[in-house]
matplotlib code that plots the C-alpha trace (Angstrom):
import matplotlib.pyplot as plt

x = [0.0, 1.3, 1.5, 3.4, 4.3, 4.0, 5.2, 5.5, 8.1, 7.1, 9.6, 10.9, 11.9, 15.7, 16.7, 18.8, 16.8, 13.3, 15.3, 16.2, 12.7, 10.9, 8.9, 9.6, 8.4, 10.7, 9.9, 12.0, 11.5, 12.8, 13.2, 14.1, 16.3, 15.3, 13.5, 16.8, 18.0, 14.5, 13.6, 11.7, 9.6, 7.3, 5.1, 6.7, 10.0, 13.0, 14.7, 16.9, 17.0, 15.8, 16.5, 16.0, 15.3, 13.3, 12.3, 8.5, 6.3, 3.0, 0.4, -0.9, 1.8, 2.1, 4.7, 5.9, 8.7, 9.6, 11.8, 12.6, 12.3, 13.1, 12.6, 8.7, 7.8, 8.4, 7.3, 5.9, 4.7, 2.3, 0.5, -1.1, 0.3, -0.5, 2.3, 2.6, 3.1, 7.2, 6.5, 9.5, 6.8, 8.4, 7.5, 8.6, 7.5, 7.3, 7.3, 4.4, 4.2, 5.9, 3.3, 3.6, 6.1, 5.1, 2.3, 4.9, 8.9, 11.1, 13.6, 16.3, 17.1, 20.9, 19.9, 17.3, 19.1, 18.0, 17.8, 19.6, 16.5, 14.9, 13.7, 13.0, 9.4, 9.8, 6.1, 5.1, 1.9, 0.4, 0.1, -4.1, -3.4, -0.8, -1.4, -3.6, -3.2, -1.0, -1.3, 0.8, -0.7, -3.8, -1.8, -2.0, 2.0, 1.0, 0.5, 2.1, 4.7, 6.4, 9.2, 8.7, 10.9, 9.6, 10.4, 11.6, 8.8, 5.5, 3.5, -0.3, 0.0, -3.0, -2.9, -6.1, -7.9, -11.6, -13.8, -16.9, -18.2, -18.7, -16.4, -12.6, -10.0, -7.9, -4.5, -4.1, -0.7, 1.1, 4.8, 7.5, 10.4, 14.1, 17.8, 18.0, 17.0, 15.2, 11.6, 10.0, 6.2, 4.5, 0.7, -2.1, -6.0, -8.6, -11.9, -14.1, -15.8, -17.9, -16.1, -17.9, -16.1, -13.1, -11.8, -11.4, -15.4, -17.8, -19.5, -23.1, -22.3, -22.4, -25.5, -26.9, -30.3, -30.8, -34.0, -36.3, -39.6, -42.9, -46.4, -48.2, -47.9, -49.3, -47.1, -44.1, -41.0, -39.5, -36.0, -35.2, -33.0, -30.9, -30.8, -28.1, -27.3, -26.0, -25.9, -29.2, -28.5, -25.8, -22.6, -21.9, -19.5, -20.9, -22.4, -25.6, -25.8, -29.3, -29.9, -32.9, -30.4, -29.0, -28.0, -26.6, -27.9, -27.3, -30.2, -30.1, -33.1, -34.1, -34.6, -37.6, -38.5, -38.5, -39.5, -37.1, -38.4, -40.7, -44.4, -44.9, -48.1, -48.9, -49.3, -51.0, -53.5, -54.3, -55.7, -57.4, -58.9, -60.2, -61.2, -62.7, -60.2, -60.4, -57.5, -58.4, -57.6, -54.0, -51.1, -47.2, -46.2, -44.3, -45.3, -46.7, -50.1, -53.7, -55.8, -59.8, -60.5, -63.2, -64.4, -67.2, -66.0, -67.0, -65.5, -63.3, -61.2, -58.1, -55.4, -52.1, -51.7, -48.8, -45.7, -45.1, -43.0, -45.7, -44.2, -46.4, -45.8, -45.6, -46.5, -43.2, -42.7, -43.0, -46.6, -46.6, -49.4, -50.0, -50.6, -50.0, -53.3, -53.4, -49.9, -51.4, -54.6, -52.7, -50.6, -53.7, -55.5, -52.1, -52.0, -55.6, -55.3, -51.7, -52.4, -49.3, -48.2, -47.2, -46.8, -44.8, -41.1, -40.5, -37.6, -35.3, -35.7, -35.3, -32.3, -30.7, -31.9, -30.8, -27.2, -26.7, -23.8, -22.2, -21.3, -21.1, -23.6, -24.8, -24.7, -22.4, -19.9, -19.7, -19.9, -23.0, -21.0, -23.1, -25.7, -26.2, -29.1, -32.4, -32.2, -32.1, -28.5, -27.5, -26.1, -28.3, -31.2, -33.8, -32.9, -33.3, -30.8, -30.0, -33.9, -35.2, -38.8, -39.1, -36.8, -37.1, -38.9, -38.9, -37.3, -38.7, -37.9, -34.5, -33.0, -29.5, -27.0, -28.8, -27.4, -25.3, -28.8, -30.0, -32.4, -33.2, -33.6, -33.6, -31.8, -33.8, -36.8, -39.7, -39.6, -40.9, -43.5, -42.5, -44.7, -43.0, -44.7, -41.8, -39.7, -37.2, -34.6, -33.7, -33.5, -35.9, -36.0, -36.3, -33.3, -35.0, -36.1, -39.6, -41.6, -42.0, -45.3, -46.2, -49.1, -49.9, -53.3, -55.3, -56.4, -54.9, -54.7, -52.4, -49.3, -46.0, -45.2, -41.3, -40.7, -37.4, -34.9, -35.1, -37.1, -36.1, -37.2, -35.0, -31.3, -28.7, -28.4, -31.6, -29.9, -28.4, -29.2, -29.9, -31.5, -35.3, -38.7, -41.8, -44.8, -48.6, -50.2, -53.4, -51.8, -50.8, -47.7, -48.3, -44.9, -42.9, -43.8, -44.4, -43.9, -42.1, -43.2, -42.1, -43.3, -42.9, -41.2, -42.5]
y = [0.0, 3.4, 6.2, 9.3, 11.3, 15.1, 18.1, 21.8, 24.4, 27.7, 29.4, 32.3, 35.6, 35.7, 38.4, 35.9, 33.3, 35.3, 36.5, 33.0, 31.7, 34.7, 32.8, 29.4, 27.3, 24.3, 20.2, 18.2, 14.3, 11.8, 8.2, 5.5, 2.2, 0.2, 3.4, 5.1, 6.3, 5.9, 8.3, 11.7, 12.9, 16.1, 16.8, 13.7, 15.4, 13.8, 15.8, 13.8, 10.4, 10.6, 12.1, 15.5, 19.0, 20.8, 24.4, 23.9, 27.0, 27.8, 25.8, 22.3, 19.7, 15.5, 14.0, 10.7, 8.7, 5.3, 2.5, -0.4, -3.6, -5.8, -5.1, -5.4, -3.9, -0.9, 0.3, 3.6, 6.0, 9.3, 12.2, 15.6, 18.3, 22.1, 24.1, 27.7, 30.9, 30.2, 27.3, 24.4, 21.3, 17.9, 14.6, 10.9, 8.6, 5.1, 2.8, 0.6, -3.2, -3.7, -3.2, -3.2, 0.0, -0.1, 2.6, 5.0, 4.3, 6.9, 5.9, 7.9, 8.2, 6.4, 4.0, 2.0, 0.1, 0.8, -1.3, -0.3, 0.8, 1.6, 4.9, 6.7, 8.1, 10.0, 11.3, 14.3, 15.5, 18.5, 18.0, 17.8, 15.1, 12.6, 8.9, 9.3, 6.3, 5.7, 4.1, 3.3, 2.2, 1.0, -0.8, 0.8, 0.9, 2.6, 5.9, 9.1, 10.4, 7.3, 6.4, 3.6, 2.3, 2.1, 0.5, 2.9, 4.2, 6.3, 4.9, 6.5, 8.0, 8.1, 9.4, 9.5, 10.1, 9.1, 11.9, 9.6, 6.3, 8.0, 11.0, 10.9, 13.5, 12.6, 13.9, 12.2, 12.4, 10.3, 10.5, 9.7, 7.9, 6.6, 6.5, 5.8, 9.3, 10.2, 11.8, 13.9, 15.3, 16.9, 16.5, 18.6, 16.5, 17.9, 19.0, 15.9, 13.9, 11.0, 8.0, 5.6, 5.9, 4.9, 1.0, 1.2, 1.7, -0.3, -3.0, -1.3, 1.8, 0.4, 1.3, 3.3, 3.0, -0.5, -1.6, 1.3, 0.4, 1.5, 0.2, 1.1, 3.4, 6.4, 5.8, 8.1, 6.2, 4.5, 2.9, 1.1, 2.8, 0.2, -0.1, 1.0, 3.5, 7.2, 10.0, 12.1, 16.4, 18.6, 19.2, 22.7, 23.5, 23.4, 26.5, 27.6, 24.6, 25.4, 24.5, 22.2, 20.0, 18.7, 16.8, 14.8, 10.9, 7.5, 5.8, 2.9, 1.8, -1.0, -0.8, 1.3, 2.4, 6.3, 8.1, 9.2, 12.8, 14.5, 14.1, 16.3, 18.1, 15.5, 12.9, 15.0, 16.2, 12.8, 12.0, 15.2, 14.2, 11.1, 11.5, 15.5, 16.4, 20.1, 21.6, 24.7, 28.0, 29.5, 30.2, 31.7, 35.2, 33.8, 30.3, 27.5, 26.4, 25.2, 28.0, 27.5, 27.3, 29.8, 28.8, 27.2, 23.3, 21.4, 23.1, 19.9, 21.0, 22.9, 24.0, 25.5, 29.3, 31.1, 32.3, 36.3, 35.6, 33.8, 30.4, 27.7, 25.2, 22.4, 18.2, 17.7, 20.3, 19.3, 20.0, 23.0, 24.5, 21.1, 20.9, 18.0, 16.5, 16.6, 15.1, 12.1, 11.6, 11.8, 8.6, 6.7, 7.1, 5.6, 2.9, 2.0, 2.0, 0.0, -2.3, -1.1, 0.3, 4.2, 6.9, 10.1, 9.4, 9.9, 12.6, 10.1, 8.2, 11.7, 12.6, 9.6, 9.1, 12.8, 11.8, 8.7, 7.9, 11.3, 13.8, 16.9, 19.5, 18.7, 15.2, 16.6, 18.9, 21.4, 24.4, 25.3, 25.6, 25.9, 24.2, 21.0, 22.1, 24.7, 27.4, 31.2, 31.7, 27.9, 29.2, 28.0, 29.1, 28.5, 31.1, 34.2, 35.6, 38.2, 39.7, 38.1, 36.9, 37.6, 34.4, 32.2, 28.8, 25.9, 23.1, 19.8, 17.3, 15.5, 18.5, 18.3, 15.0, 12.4, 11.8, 8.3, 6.3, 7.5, 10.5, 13.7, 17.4, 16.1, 19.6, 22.4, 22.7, 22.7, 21.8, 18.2, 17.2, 14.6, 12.4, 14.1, 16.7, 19.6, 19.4, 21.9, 19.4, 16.1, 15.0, 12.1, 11.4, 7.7, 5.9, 3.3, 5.3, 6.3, 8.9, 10.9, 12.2, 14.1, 16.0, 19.1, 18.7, 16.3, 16.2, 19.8, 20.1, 23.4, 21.6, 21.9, 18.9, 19.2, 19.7, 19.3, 20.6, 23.9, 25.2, 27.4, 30.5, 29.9, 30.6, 28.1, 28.6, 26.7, 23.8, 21.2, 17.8, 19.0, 21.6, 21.4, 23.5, 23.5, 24.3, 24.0, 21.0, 22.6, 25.3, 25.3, 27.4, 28.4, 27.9, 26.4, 23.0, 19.6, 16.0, 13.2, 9.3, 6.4, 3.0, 0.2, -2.8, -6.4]
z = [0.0, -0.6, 2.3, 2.4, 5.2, 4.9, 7.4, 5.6, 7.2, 6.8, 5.1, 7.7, 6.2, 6.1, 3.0, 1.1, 1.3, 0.3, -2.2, -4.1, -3.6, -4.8, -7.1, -6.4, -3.9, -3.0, -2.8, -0.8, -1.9, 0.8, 0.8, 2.7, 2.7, -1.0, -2.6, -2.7, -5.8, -7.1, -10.3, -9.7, -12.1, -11.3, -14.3, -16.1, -16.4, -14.7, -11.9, -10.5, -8.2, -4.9, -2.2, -3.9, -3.2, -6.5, -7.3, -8.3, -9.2, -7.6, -8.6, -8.7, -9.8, -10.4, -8.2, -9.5, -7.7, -9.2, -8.9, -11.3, -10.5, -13.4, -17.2, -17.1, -13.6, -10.6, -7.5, -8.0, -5.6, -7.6, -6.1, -7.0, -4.6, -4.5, -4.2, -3.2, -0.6, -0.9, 1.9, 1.5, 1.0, 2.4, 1.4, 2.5, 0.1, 0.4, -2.9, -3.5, -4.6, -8.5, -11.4, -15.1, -15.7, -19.3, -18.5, -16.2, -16.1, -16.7, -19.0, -20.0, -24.0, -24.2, -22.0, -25.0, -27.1, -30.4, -33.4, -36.6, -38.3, -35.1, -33.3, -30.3, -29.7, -27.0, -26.4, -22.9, -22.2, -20.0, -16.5, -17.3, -20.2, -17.9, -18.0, -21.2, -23.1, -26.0, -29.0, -32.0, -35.0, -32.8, -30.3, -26.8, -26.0, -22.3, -20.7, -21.4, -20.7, -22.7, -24.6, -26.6, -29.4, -32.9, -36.5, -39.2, -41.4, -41.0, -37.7, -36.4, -33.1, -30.9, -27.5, -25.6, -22.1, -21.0, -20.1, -19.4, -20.8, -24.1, -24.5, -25.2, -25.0, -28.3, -29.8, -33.5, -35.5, -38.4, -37.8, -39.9, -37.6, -38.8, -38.8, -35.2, -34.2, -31.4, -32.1, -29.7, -29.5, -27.2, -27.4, -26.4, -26.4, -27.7, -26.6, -25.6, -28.3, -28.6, -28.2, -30.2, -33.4, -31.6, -31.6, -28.1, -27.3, -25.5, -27.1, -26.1, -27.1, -31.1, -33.2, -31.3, -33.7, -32.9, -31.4, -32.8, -33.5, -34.3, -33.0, -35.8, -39.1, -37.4, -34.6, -32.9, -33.8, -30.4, -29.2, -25.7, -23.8, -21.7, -18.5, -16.2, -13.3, -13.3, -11.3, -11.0, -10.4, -11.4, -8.9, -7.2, -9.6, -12.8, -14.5, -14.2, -11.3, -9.3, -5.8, -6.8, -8.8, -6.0, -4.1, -6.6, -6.4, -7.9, -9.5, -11.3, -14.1, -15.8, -19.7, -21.3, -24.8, -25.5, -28.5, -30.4, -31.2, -29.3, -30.4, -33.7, -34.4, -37.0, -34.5, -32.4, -35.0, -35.5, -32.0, -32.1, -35.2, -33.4, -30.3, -31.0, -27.8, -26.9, -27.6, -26.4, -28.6, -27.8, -29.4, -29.2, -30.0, -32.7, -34.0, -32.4, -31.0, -32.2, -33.0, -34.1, -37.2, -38.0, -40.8, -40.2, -39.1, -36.3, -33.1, -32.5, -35.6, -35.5, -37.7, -37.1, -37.8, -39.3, -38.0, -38.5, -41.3, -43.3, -43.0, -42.3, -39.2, -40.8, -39.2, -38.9, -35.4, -32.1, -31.1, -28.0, -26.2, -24.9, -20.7, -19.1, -19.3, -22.8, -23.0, -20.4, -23.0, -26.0, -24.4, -23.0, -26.4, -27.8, -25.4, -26.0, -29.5, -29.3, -26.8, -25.5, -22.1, -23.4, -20.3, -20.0, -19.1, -15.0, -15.0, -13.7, -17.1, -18.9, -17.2, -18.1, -21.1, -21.8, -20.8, -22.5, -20.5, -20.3, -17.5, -18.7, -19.0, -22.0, -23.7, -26.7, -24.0, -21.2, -23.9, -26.4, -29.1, -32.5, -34.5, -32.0, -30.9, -30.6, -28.5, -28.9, -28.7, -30.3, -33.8, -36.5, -38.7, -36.3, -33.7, -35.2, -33.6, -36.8, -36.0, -32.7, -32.6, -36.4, -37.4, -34.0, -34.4, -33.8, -35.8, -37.4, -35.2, -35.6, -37.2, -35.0, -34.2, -31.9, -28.9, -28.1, -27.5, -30.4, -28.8, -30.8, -29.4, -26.4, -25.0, -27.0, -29.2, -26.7, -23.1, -22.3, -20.0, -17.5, -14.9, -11.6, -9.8, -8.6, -5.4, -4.5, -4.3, -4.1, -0.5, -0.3, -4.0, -5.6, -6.5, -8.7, -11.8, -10.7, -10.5, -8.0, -7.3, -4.1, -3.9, -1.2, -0.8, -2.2, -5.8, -6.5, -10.3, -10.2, -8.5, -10.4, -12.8, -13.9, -17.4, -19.1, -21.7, -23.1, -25.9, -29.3, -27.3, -24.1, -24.0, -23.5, -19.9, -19.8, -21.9, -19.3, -18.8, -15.2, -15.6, -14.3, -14.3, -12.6, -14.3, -13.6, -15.1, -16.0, -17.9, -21.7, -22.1, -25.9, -27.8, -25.3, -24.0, -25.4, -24.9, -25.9, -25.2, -22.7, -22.5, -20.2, -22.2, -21.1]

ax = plt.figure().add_subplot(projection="3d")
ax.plot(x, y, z, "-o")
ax.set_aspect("equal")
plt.show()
């Protein structure tokens, strides 16, 4: 096991001293009896064998103090330390049991013995890329920093670095290696990006359109999400984290079947059409909405008006101006007609479905960034943001990249009804998926139900995976909320 002991000395002012550690604070590495003479490495650069005193700057640094053992193994000893204040920082390490030094030994450069047509690749990272994984010509050779010798010729350099279970950090290069020099490169990752196009992925994260379905012509378009566990809420540091997003919880769900769009106004039309629902007459500043058709029909037909621009809103947009109880008859006339167990998602389900295996704030990154999805400041032709409210709309459903399970718009678009009625946070909340329902005083229509996701009229703030609303159920909130479809699988 691997312990460190740890005293700091204040550094007391004597002029010449304060004066030679101005800017430096210093790190005295200690060792005892077999971890003598063992290789220091702060940041993965060698400074020297321990014992060792080194001038660090301020900041956060990687300590790494290893020993080898034979050819294939060491006993290594690592640790993150925060340096600073001109404070001498002293550290007794003790070496833990060998492991594979393949990943981690410091080697030094004269001391590989290189073919005649071999190389050096001699390959450093950042301090925020170390131990990202290295591969050459797809074969993982260990973790960086690494010097690894290669054949003469032009080899694929990959260096990588999990984010989540579906985003990478990468760093690609072709290199051109030979006459027994040594090649050095320095790589900086990228920003995160989906992982499954990598050879190193998850067998379930392939396909990620298998098992849609339909239950009949008419029908919203539907794939199963699997089952599996995540954690619910957003944490205290990420930006624009609420108080009611927390505190952040583990939940683990069995396997369901969500739509893949949200329900379009086609659809809805068509249940309208059957069962004579009242609608109700309202509509959105801009777009959106059923409005009565005056012109003499039956008062159980609507159309869609037009947006200020003239455009018509065609089938193909999510439906809005829906409240929750239209949303809950829309999916029991569906059920009824199917046979099939249809229901709003609980906002556990959403929230993981949402995610699709990622941690940040949204399932594509932390940052907006442009045309991924609709929202008033996203970047694309739906926002308007040359002539707000004259352009803004919103956008035929799967207009933007699905997430990893396959989902579309799930962030942006309209705001999506869920079964759970609003709490202020999630002290008490289920762990297993469901809903959670809680009413203040008996059958009191006007409590909160949470809705998720953002619509085209909101700004990106409102565009995390965590990110939740509460809304009354009775009302229909003209252009900005809609629904999208769960069902229980057998």
């Amino acid at each position: 096991m691997k312990s460190v002991y740890i005293s700091t000395l204040l550094i007391v002012a004597a002029t010449a001293f304060t004066d030679v550690y101005a800017a430096d604070s210093t790190l005295s590495v200690a060792c005892k009896g077999d971890d003598v003479g063992a290789d220091v490495l702060v940041n993965g650069e060698f400074k020297g064998e321990c014992p060792v005193d080194v001038l660090v700057p301020e900041g956060t640094l990687k300590l790494k103090v290893q020993k080898k053992v034979d050819a294939s193994s060491a006993r290594i000893f690592e640790q993150e330390i925060r340096m600073g204040d001109n404070v001498l920082k002293s550290i007794e390490v003790l070496l833990g049991a060998p492991q594979n030094n393949a990943e981690s030994k410091h080697q030094e450069p004269a001391q590989l013995s290189l073919g005649q047509k071999g190389s050096l690749l001699s390959v450093t990272c950042k301090i925020d890329d170390m131990d990202a994984e290295v591969f050459i010509d797809d074969k993982l050779k260990g973790a960086c920093p690494l010097d690894v010798q290669v054949s003469e010729g032009t080899l694929k350099l990959r260096v990588q670095k999990k984010v989540d279970a579906l985003n990478d950090r990468i760093f690609e290069q072709e290199i051109r290696v030979g006459d027994g020099v040594i090649k050095k490169v320095e790589v900086q990752l990228g920003a995160a990006q989906l992982n499954a196009a990598s050879k190193r992925r998850e067998p379930e994260q392939a396909e990620v359109k298998k098992g849609t379905f339909k239950d009949c012509p008419g029908c919203p378009e539907m794939i199963v999400i699997p089952a599996g566990s995540f954690d619910m809420g957003s944490p205290d540091n990420e930006v624009g984290h609420g108080v009611d997003e927390g505190p952040v919880h583990r939940v683990t769900l069995p396997s369901f079947a969500l739509s893949t769009t949200e329900v379009t106004r086609g659809q809805y039309a068509a249940f309208v059409g059957d069962t004579k629902h009242d609608a109700g007459t309202c509509w959105a500043v801009n777009e959106s909405g059923w409005v009565e058709d005056r012109a003499g029909r039956n008062s159980g037909d609507f159309v869609f008006r037009k947006d200020l621009a003239g455009d018509n809103q065609f089938d193909d947009r999510p439906v809005s101006c829906v409240n929750w109880h239209d949303a809950q008859a829309y999916v029991q006339w569906l059920s009824k007609k199917t046979g099939k167990n249809y229901r709003l998602p609980t906002e556990a389900e959403w929230e993981y479905a949402a995610r699709a295996g990622t941690t940040t704030a949204r399932y594509w990154g932390n940052d907006v960034g442009r045309n991924n999805a609709n929202c008033s400041d996203c970047g694309h032709k739906w926002d308007g943001s040359a002539t707000p409210w004259e352009g803004a709309s919103s956008a035929p459903v799967g207009s933007f990249q699905p997430n990893a399970f396959g989902l579309y718009d799930m962030l942006g678009n309209v705001w999506e009804w869920t079964e759970d009625t609003y709490h202020n946070n999630y002290k008490g909340a289920p762990t297993n998926g469901s809903a959670w329902v809680q009413r203040t005083s008996g059958n009191d229509r006007s409590v909160g139900r949470v809705i998720r996701g953002g619509s085209w009229k909101y700004s990106s703030e409102f565009m995390r995976a965590a990110y939740r609303m509460g809304n009354e159920e009775v009302k229909r909130y003209e252009y900005k909320v809609g629904f999208r479809l769960a069902r229980t699988l057998p």
